[in-house]
C-alpha positions as CSV (number, residue, x, y, z in Angstrom):
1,X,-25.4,163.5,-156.7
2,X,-22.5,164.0,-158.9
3,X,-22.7,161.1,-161.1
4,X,-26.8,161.5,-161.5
5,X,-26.1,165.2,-163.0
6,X,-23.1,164.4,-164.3
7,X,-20.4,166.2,-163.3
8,X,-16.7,166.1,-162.3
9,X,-16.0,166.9,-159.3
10,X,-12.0,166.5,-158.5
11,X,-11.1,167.1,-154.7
12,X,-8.1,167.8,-152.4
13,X,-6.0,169.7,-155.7
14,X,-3.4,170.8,-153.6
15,X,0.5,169.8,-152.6
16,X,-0.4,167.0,-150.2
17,X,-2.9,166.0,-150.5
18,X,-2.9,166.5,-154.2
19,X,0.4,166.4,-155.8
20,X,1.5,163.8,-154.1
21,X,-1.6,161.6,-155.1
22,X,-1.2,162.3,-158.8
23,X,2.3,161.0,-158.6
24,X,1.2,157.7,-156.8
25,X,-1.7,157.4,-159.1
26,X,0.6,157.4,-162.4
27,X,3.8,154.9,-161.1
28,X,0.7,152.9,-159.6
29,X,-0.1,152.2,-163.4
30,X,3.5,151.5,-164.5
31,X,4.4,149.4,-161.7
32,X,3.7,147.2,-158.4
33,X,4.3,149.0,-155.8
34,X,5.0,148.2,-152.1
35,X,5.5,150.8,-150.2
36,X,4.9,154.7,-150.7
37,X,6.1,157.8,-148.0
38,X,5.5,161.4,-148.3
39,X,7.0,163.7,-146.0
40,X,6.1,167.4,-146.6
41,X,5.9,170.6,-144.4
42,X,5.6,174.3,-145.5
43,X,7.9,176.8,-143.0
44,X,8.8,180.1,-142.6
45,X,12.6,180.9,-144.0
46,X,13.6,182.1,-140.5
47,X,13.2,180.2,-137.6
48,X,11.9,182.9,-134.9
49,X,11.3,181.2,-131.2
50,X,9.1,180.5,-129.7
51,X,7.4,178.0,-131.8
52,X,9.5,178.3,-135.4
53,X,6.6,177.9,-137.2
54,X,3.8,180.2,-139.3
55,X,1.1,179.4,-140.4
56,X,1.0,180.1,-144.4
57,X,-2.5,178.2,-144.9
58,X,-5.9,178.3,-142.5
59,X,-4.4,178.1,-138.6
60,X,-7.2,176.0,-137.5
61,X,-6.6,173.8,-140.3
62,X,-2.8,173.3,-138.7
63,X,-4.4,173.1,-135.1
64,X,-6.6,169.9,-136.8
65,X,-3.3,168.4,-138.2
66,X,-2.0,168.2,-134.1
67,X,-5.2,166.7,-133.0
68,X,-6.6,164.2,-135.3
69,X,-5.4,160.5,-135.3
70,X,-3.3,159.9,-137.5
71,X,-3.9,157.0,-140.0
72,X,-1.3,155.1,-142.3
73,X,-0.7,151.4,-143.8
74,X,1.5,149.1,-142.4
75,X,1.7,145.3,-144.0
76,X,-1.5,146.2,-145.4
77,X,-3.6,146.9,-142.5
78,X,-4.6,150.3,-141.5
79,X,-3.0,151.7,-138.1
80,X,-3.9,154.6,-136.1
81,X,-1.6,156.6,-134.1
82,X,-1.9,160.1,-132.3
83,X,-0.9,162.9,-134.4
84,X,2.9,164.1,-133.8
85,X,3.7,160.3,-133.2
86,X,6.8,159.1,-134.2
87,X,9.2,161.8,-134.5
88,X,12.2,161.7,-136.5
89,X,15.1,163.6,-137.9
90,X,15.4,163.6,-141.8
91,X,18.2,165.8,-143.6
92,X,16.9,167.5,-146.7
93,X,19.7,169.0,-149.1
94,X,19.5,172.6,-149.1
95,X,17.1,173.1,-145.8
96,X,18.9,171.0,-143.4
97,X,17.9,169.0,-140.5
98,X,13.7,168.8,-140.2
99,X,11.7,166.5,-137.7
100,X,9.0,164.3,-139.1
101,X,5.9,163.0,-137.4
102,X,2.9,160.9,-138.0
103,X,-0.4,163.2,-139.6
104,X,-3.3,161.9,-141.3
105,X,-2.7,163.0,-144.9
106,X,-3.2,159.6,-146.6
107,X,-7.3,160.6,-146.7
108,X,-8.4,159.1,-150.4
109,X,-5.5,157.1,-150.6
110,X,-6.1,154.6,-148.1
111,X,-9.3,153.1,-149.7
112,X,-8.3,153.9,-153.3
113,X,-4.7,152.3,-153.1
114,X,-5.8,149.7,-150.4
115,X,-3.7,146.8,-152.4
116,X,-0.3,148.7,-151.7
117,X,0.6,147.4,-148.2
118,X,2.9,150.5,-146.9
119,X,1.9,153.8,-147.3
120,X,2.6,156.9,-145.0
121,X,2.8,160.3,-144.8
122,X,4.3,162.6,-142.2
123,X,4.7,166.0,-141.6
124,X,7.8,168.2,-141.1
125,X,8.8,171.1,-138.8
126,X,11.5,172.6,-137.5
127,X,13.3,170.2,-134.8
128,X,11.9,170.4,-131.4
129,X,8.9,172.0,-132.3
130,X,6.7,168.7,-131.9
131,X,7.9,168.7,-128.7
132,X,5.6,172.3,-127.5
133,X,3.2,171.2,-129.8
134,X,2.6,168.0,-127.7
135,X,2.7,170.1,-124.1
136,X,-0.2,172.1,-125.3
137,X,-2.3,169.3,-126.4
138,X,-1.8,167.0,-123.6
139,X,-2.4,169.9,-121.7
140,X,-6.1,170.3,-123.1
141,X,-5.1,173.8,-124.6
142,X,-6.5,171.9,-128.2
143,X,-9.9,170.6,-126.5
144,X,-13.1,171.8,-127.4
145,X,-14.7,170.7,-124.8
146,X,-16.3,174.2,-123.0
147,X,-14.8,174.5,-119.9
148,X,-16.0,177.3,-117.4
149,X,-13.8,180.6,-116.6
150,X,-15.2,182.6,-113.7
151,X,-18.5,182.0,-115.5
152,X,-17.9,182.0,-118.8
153,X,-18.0,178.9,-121.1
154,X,-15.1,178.8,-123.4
155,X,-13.7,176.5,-125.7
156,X,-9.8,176.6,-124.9
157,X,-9.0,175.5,-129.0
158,X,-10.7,178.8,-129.5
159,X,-8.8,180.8,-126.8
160,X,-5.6,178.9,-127.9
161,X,-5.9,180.0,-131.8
162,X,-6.6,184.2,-130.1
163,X,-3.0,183.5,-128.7
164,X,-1.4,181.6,-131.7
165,X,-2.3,182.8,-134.8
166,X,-1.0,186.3,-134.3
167,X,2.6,184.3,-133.5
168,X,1.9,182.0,-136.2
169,X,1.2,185.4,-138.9
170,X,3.6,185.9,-141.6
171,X,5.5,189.3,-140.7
172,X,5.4,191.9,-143.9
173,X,8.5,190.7,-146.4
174,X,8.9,187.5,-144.6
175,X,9.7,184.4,-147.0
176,X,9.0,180.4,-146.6
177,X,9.5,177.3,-148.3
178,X,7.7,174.2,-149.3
179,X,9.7,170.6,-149.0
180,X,8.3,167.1,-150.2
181,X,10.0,164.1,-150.4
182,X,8.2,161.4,-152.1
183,X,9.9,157.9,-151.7
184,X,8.0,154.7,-153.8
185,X,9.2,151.0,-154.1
186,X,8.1,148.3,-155.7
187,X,8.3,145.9,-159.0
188,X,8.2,147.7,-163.0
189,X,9.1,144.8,-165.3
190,X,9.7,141.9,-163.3
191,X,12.8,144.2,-161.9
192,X,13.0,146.6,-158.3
193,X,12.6,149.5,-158.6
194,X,12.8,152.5,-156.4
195,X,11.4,156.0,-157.2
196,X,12.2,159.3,-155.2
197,X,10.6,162.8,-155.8
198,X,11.7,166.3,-154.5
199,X,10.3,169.7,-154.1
200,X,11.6,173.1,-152.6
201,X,10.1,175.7,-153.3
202,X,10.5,179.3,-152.2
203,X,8.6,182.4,-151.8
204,X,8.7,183.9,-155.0
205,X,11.0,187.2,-154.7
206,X,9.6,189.3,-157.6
207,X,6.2,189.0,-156.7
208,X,6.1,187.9,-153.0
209,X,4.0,184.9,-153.8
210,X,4.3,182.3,-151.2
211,X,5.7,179.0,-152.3
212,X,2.4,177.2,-150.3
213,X,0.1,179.4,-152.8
214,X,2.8,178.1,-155.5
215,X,2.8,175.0,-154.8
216,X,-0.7,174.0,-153.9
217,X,-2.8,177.0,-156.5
218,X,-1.3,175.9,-159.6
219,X,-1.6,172.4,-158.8
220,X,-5.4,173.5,-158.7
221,X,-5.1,175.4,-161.7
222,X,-3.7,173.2,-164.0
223,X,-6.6,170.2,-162.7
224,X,-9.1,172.9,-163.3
225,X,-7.6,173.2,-167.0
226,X,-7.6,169.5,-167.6
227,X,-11.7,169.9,-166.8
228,X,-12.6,172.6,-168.7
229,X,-10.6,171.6,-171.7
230,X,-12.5,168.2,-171.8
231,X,-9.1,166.3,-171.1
232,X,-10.6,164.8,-167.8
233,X,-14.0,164.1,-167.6
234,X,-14.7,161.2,-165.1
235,X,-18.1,161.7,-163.7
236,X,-18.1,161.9,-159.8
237,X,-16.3,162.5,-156.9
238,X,-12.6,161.8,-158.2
239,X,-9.4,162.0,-155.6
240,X,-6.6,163.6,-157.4
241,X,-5.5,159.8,-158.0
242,X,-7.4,159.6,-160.6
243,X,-5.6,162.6,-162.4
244,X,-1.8,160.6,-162.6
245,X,-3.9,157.1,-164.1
246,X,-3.6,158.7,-167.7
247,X,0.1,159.8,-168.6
248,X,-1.1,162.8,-170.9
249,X,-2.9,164.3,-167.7
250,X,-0.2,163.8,-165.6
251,X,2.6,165.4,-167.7
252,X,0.3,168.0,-168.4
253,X,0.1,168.5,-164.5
254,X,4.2,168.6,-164.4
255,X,5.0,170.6,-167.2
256,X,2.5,173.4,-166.1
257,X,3.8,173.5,-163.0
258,X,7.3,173.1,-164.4
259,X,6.6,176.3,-166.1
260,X,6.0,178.4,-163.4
261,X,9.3,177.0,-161.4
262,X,7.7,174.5,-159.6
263,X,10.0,172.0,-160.3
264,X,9.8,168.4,-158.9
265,X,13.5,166.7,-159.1
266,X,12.9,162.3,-160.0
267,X,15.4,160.0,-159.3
268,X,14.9,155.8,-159.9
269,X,17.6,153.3,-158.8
């Protein structure tokens, strides 16, 4: 329907997914690559038990990200895993310690970039938080399948997000912080190459913007700029993939975000 009135429709402008798949999109021009990983996670400055985690986008959304298989590329076939799969402990310089584990943010990626044979991306909390997450899935607190309470036909996903979300709430005052690490290999010039990006960003102080509004609105924004000012115009459905293919667009991207501090750190060895 897109393409028969044509417009430009450009999907998923956010951190990850977004971000992360304009910067594949534009080293997937330059050079061969092999293997991509994106690890990202937005969390709350202090960790407050029990669960060390709030919610700073839509809690049901976060709920989905526990429950739905997980999908990545290995040797160039497509696995699936259960969410919160896989856990590991990664060190991030000025954070600290974070656990990683298998979520289904590939989406777009999977069919546009099917020729790269690894690709992966995981999500990161606070250690041992995977850990309570699991016990309440297993547990069928996650289900929504109605089950019957002296009567009554509830959903337990819908009495589970009545108990959570108030926990999950940002308190009045209270900061958080966005990390990505973005970790590419592969072949520029008949040489290796290997390609890492970083991002943390943190609740901005003066005006008590949230670094996962930050991070993921003016992503949005500076797409939404590119459209309107004529500089992208593919007719369609276009994953933000698409966005990184034309250097121009893609520095456009960084710089504007680059402006407003949200500053992504490169490093190639």
């Amino acid at each position: 329907m897109a393409k028969k009135h044509g417009v430009t429709v450009v999907t998923d402008c956010g951190v990850a997914p977004g971000m992360g798949n304009i910067i594949l999109g534009y080293h997937n021009k330059k050079m061969k690559v092999t293997s991509y990983e994106c690890l990202v996670g937005g969390l709350p400055l202090v960790r407050e038990w029990p669960y060390e985690y709030k919610a700073v986008f839509s809690p049901i959304d976060v709920i989905e990200e526990y429950i739905r298989p997980a999908r990545y590329v290995q040797n160039g076939s497509v696995v699936t895993r259960e969410a919160l799969s896989d856990a590991e402990l990664i060190h991030f310089n000025e954070v600290g310690t974070l656990e990683s584990w298998n979520s289904d943010g590939l989406r777009s990626l999977i069919k546009t970039m099917s020729h790269i044979p690894d690709m992966i991306e995981k999500t990161l909390r606070y250690p041992g938080c995977v850990e309570y997450l699991r016990v309440l899935r297993e547990s069928g607190f996650f289900s929504y399948e109605e089950v019957d309470v002296k009567g009554v036909r509830i959903r337990p996903i819908d009495l589970t997000a009545k108990l959570l979300f108030p926990k999950w709430k940002l308190k009045p005052g209270e900061e958080e912080f966005t990390v990505m690490r973005i970790r590419m290999t592969g072949e520029e010039n008949g040489q290796a190459k290997k390609i890492e990006y970083n991002l943390l960003d943190r609740t901005e102080k003066k005006t008590g913007t949230l670094s996962m509004a930050r991070t993921t609105g003016y992503t949005c924004t500076a797409v939404a700029n590119l459209v309107a000012e004529g500089k992208f115009n593919r007719v369609g459905i276009c994953p933000p993939e698409y966005l990184g293919e034309e250097s121009e667009n893609f520095n456009f991207i960084v710089n504007y975000l680059k402006d407003r501090d949200v500053i992504y750190k490169t490093s190639s060895f």
